[in-house]
SEMARLUM-27417 format. One record per residue (C-alpha): residue in one letter; z, y, x. Coordinates in steps of 0.5 Angstrom, whole numbers, padded with zeros to 4 digits, always signed. Example, Ala and Ser with C-alpha at 12.3 -4.5 7.8 and 13.67 -1.06 7.14 Angstrom:
2
A+0016-0009+0025S+0014-0002+0027
END
This chain:
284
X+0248+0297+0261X+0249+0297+0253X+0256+0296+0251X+0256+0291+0244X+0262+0288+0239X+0261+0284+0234X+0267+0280+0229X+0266+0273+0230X+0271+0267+0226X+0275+0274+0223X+0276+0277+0231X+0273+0283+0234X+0268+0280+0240X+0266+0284+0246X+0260+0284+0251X+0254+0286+0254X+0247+0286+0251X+0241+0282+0257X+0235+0281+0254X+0236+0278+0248X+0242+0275+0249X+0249+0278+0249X+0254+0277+0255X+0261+0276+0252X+0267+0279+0256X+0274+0279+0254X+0275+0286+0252X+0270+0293+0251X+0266+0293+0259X+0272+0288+0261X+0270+0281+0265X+0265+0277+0263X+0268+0270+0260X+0263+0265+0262X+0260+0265+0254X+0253+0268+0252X+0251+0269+0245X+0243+0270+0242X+0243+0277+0239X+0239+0274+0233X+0247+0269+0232X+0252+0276+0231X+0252+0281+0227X+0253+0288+0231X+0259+0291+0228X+0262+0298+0231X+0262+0298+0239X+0269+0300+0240X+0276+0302+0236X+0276+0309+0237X+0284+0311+0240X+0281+0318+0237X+0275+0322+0234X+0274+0329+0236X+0268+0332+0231X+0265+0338+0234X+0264+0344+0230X+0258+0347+0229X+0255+0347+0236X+0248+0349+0234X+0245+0356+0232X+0243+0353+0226X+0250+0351+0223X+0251+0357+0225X+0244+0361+0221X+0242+0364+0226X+0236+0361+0232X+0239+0363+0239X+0244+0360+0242X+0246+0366+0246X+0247+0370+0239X+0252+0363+0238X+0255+0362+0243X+0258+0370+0242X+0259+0368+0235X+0263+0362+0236X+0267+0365+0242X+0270+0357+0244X+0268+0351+0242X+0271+0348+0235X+0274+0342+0234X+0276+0338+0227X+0278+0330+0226X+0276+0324+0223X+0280+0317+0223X+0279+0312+0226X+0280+0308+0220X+0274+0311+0217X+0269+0307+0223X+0263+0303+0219X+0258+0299+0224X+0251+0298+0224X+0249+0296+0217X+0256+0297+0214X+0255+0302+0207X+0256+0309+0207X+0260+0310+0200X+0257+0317+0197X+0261+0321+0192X+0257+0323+0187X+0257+0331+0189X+0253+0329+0194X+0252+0327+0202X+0248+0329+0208X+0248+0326+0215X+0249+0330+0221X+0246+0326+0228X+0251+0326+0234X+0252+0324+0239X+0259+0319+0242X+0261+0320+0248X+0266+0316+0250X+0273+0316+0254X+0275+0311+0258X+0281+0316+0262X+0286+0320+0259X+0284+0327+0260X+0288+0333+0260X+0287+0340+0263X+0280+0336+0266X+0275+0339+0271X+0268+0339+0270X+0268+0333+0276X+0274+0329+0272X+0270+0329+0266X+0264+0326+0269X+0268+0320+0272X+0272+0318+0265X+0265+0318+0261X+0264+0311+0260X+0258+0312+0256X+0255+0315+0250X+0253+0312+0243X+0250+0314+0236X+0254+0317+0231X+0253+0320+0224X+0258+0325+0221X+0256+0324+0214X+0259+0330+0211X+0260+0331+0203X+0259+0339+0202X+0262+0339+0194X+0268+0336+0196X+0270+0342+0200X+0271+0346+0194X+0277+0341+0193X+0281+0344+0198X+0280+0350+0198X+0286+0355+0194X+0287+0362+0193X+0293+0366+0197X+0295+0373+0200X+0293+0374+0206X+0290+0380+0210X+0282+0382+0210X+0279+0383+0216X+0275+0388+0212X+0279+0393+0210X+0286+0391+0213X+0290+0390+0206X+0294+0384+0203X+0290+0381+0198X+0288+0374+0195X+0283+0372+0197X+0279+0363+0197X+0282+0360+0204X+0276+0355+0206X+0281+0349+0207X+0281+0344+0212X+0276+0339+0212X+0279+0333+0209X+0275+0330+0203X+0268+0333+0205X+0269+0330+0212X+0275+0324+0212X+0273+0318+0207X+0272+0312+0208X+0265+0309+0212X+0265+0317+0214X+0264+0315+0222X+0258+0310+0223X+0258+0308+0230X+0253+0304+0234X+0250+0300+0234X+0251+0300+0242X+0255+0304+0248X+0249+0306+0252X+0254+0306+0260X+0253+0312+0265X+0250+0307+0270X+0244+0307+0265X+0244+0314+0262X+0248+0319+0265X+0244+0326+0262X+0244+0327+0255X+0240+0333+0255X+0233+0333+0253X+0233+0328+0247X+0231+0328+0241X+0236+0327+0235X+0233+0326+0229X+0236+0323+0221X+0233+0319+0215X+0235+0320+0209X+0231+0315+0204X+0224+0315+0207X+0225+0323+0208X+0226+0327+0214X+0232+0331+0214X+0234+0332+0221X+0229+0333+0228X+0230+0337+0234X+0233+0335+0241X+0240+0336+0244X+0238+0342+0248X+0240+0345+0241X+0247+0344+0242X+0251+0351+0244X+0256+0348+0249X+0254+0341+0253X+0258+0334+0253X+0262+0337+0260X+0264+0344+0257X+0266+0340+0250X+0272+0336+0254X+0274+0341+0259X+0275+0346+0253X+0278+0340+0249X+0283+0337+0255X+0286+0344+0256X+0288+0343+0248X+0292+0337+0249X+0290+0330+0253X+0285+0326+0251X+0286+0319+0250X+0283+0313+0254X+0278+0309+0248X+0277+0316+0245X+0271+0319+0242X+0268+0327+0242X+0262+0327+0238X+0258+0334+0241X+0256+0337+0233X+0249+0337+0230X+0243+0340+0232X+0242+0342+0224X+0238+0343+0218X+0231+0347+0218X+0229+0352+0213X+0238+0352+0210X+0239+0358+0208X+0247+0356+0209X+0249+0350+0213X+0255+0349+0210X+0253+0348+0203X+0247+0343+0204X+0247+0336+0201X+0243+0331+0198X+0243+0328+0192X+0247+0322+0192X+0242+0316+0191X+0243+0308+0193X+0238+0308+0200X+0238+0307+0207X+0242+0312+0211X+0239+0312+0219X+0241+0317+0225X+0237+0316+0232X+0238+0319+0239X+0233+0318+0244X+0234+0313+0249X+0241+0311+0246X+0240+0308+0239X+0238+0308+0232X+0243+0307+0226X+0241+0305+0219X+0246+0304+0214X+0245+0303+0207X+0249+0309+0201X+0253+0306+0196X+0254+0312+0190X+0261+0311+0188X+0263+0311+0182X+0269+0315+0178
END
């Protein structure tokens, strides 16, 4: 079953998509309320507003710079994890602002949490997964440097105090607004309840930027929410995205950017969705 919302008269509406017509329900995977819709009358938006977004961070070898993934995996020791706000959530077709610096796309898929999680087995997992969607953690790499500072701290090399760049958070690079498309639909576990093996791919004004599968990810949807609930309970609505799968031929992940341009914007998994949106350059 694929999941819809779409804004109707100024209010979010639910359903669920039969062929080419949309099933309406009174909340998201709610009961039906006798209403239908052609798919060709409504504007998708975003399937849901996420209670959380939980980003996972560099969860392919790529991202990391290096190609196996048991050398990654020993690098990264346990998954890693950063927020996005809900309030930055774009659907299919809304505009990406892009800073003039720069911006990438980085293809992820959405898991969806439909029972609040905490300290979770692998089983609970599998039963509060409602289904998954597509997202884009659009990224702008020369933002980072804005929140980055200089302080004492002690250096892993030699064990002395001195000054040296702290990374920061990712705040600007990563939280502006229409940072988080989603869409254009959830995909239920009914319907797709494997999401390894498929390819994840992104296009950026005609030009391939990113093409793999999701057999690249270092640490798959269940280890990613067991590790996540023993951290802090999951709420129900919630988001994790699993990472990236990377770039080919990036000497250094972190820094790789495109240039801002006013284009189409698409990320795709395999038997989920596809999601285009087009990039408006902000002007300062």
């Amino acid at each position: 079953m694929k999941l819809v919302s779409f804004i109707r008269s100024g209010r979010r509406g639910y359903g669920y998509l039969e062929g080419d017509r949309v099933i309406l329900t009174n909340e998201l995977a709610g009961k039906e309320t006798g209403e239908e819709l052609k798919l060709d009358d409504v504007r998708l938006s975003a399937p849901m507003e996420p209670s959380a977004i939980f980003c996972t961070l560099v969860n392919s070898p790529r991202m990391l710079g290096v190609e196996a993934k048991k050398e990654a995996k020993e690098m990264l020791g346990s998954p890693k994890f950063f927020l996005k706000l809900p309030q930055i959530v774009v659907g299919p077709y809304d505009a990406i602002l892009a800073p003039p610096t720069g911006v990438r796309p980085e293809v992820e898929i959405a898991v969806v949490v439909n029972k609040p999680l905490k300290m979770a087995s692998k089983e609970e997992v599998k039963r509060a997964i409602l289904g998954f969607s597509v997202f884009n953690d659009v990224t702008a790499p020369g933002e980072m440097k804005n929140d980055m500072y200089l302080a004492y701290r002690r250096d892993p090399s030699d064990g002395k105090v001195k000054k040296i760049p702290v990374r920061g958070s990712h705040f600007r690079n990563k939280n502006r607004d229409t940072f988080a498309p989603l869409g254009p639909w959830i995909v239920t576990t009914d319907e797709l309840d494997d999401v390894s093996g498929l390819r994840m791919r992104s296009v950026y004004g005609g030009v391939s930027v990113q093409d793999g599968s999701s057999d690249e990810l270092i640490y798959g949807v269940d280890e990613l929410l067991v590790e996540l609930s023993k951290v802090l309970t999951v709420p129900r609505l919630s988001v994790l995205t699993t990472g990236t799968i990377g770039y080919k031929g990036v000497e250094e992940a972190s820094e790789y950017k495109l240039e801002a341009v006013e284009s189409t914007l698409m990320v795709e998994v395999e038997k989920i969705g596809r999601l285009e949106n087009p990039v408006r350059v902000e002007r300062s």
